[in-house]
N, C-alpha and C positions, 0 to 999 in steps of 0.2 A: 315349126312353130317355135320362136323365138322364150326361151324357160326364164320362169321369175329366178331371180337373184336374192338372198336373205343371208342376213348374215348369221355366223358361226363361230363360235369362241374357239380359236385354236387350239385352247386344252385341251377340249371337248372331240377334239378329232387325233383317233387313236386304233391300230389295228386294223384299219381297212374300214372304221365305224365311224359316223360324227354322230353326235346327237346337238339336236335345238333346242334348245330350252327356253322360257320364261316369256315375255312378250313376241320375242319372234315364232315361238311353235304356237303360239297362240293366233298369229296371223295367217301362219300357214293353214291353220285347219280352218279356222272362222272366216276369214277374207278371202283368203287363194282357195279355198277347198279343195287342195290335196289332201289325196288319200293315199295307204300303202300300193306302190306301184308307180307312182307318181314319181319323175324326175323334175330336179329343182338345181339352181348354182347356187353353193355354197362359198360364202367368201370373208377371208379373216381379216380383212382389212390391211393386212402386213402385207399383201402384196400376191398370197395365193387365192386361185378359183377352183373351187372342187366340183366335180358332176357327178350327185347324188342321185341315189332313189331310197323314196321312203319305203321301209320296212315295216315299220309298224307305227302306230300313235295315241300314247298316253296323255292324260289328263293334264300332265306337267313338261312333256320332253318327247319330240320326236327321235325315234332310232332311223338311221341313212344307211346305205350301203356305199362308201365310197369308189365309184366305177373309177375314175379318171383323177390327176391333178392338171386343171387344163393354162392353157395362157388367156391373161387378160384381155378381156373386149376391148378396152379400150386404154393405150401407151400412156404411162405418165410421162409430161414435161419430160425433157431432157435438165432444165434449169429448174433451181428451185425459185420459186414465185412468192414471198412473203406478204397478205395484204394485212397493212397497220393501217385499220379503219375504225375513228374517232366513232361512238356509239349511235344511233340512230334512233327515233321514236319504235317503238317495241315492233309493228311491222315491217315499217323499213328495213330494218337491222336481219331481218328473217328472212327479206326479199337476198339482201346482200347476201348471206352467207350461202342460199340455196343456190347462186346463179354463178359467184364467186366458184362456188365447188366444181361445179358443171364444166365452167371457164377450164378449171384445172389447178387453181394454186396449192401450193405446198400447206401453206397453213394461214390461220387471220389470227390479228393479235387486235380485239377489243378494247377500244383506248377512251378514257372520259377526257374531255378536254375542258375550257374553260366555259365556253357558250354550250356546251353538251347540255341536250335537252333532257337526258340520261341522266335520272337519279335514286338513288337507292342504298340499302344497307347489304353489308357483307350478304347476308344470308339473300335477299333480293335478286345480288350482283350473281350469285351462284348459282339461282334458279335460270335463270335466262341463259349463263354460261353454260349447264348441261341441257335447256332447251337445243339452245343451237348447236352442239354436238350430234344431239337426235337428229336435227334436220342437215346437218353435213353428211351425216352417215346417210340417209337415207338416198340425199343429193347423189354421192358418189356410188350408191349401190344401183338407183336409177340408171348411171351415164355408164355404166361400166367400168369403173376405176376401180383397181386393186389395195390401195393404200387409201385408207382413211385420212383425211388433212387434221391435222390436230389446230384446236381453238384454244388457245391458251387463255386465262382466268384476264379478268379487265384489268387494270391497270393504267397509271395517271399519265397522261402524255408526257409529261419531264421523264419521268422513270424510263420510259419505253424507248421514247429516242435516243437515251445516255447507255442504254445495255450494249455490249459489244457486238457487232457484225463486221467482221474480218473478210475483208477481200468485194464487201458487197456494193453494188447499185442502189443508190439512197435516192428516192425520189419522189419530191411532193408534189402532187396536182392540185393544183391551184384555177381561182379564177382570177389571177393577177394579172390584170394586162401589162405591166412590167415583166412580166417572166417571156422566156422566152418560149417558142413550138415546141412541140414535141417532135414533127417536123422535123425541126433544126436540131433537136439537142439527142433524141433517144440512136440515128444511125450514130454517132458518135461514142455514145454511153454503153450500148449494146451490140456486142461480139458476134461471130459470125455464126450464124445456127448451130455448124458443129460440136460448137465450145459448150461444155457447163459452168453457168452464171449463177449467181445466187443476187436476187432485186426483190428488196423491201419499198414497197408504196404506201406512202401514206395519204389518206385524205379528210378531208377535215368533216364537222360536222354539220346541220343543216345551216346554222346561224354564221358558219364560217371560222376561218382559227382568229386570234388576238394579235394586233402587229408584233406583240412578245412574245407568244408562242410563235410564229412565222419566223422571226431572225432567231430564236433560239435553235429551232427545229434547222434553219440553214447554217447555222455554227457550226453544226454537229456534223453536219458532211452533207445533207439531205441538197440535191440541186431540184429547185422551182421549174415547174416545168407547166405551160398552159395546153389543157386536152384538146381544145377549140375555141371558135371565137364567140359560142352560144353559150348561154348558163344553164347547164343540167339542174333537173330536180337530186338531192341530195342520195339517193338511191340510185340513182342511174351513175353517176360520176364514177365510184370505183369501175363498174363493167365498163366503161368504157378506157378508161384507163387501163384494166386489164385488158383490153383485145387490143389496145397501141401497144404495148408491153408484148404480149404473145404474138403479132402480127411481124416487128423487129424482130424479134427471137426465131422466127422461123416456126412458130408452132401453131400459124394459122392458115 
């Protein structure tokens, strides 16, 4: 029988002991209904998986027995995979980061652009930012991944394009029929599976980018590149993008 997976704060594992605290021992007992005896994978997001059994359970904190530190269910990338995705209407954006995860990216960088239907104040910006954290961790505890992708705080599309990435694969998906295949452009762009890459994607949002944000975003190193000759609904475009991306990479 295949064991639920919950995560575990690495501080909290010490001595052959972990303990669970706070929303997640709360799920264990009330959702999973485990009980003392009961084995469960513990996982700190850094990259280790522990195989637990519960020992006992308080009101506040499960005590574990730490049997094993095992390897991960499921390889991260070999490459790191950056996706820089313009903000989405509040579900879409929810869709993206869960499937996004699954996919495998290193991390999403939430970007408001000009036509971003995305609007809100600092405190707003932040609720939705630790939303989608909750649902990446969740994502990557479902698929079996060891590292949590980090979601970094939103941020204005000029900003986010101008930060340094050294050495990286800069690449916008567009529905520009001027651009050219993916096709054509990504064996050329991306190195032979062996290699470790590091490829920032960016995609715009439902309304599309601004012909000034596009030639800006292409200044800056990003090459245009068209995912096909259909127009995705604005949720589906990143995934599809990521599995052309993972598919070259060798990690499909």
């Amino acid at each position: 029988m295949r064991l639920h997976r919950i995560f575990v704060d690495r501080s909290m594992v010490a001595g052959g002991k972990a303990a669970i605290v706070g929303p997640e021992a709360h799920h264990v007992r009330t959702v999973l209904r485990l009980k003392p005896g009961d084995r469960l994978i513990g996982c700190d997001g850094l990259g280790s998986d522990y195989l637990l059994r519960i020992e006992r359970s308080g009101p506040d904190a499960l005590v574990c027995e730490v049997l094993s530190i095992m390897q991960p269910q499921s390889p991260e990338c070999r490459s790191r995979i950056v996706l820089m995705q313009c903000c989405l209407s509040s579900g879409k954006m929810e869709q993206v980061v869960d499937r996004a995860i699954q996919l495998g990216v290193s991390g999403i960088v939430p970007i408001v652009s000009e036509k971003s239907k995305f609007r809100g104040d600092e405190k707003q910006f932040n609720r939705k930012v630790e939303r989608w954290r909750r649902i990446a961790r969740s994502s990557a505890l479902q698929c079996g991944r060891a590292h949590f992708p980090v979601i970094e705080p939103i941020s204005p599309l000029m900003h986010a394009i101008k930060t340094p990435i050294d050495n990286a694969v800069r690449l916008l998906f567009t529905t520009d029929t001027k651009a050219r295949s993916a096709r054509q452009v990504l064996p050329g762009l991306l190195s032979s599976p062996s290699e470790r890459q590091v490829v920032y994607l960016l995609i715009g949002p439902e309304a599309g980018l601004s012909p000034v944000e596009r030639k800006t975003i292409i200044e800056h190193g990003f090459t245009a590149v068209m995912a096909g000759r259909r127009i995705l609904r604005a949720e589906m475009a990143p995934i599809v993008a990521l599995a052309l991306v993972l598919y070259h990479l060798g990690e499909l």
